[in-house]
C-alpha positions as CSV (number, residue, x, y, z in Angstrom):
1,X,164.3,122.5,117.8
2,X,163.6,122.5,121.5
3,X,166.0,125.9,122.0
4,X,163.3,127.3,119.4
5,X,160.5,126.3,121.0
6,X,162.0,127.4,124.5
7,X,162.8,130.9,122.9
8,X,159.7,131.7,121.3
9,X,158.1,130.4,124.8
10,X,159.7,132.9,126.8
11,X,159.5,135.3,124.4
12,X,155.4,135.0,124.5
13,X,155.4,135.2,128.3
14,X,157.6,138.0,128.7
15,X,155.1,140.0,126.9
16,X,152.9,139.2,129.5
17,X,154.0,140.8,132.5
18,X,155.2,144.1,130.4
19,X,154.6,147.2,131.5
20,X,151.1,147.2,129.6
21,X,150.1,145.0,133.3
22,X,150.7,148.7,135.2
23,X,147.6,149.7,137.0
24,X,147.1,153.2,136.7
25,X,145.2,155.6,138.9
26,X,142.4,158.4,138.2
27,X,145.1,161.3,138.9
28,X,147.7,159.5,136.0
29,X,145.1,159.0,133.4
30,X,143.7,162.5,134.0
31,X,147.3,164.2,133.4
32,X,147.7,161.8,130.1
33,X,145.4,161.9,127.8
34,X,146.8,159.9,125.3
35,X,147.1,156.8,128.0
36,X,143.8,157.7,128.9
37,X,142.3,157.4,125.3
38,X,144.8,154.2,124.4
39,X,143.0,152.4,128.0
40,X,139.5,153.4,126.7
41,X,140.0,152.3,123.6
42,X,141.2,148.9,124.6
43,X,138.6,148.5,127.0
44,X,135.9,149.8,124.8
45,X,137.3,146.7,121.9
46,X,137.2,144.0,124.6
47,X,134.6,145.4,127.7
48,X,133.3,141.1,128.3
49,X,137.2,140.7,129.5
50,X,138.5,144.1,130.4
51,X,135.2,146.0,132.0
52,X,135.8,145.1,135.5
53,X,139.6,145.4,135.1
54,X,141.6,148.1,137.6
55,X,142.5,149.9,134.4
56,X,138.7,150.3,132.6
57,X,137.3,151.3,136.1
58,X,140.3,153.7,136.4
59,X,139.5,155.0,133.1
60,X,135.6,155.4,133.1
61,X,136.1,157.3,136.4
62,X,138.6,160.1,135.0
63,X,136.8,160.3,131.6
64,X,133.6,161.3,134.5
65,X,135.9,163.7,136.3
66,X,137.0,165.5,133.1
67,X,133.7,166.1,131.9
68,X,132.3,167.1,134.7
69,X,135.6,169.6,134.9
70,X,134.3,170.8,131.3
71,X,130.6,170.8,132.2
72,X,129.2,174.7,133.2
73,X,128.6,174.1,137.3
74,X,130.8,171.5,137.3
């Protein structure tokens, strides 16, 4: 019973430090769009925790860049 408990333990945290933990910068999440829209969309379902993350700021700055890219003048 305690190798269960160990394994599911270690299990749990290794899913914590993952590569989901990368901080991406404006440049990355400009070039991918889909890892810009998965970021938005997880900070957008959980902004009281995630807002004032690296990742969300990251995000809401290259989703301004891009419009502004599409925007006549811009």
């Amino acid at each position: 019973m305690k190798h269960l408990l160990l394994g599911i333990v270690t299990l749990t945290l290794s899913g914590c430090f993952g590569e989901g933990d990368k901080t991406h910068t404006v440049d990355e999440l400009m070039a991918d769009q889909a890892l810009l829209a998965k970021i938005t969309s997880d900070c957008r379902n959980n902004p009281g925790a995630l807002r004032q993350t690296p990742n969300c700021q990251s995000a809401e700055a290259a989703h301004w860049k891009l419009w502004l890219r599409t925007t006549p003048g811009g």
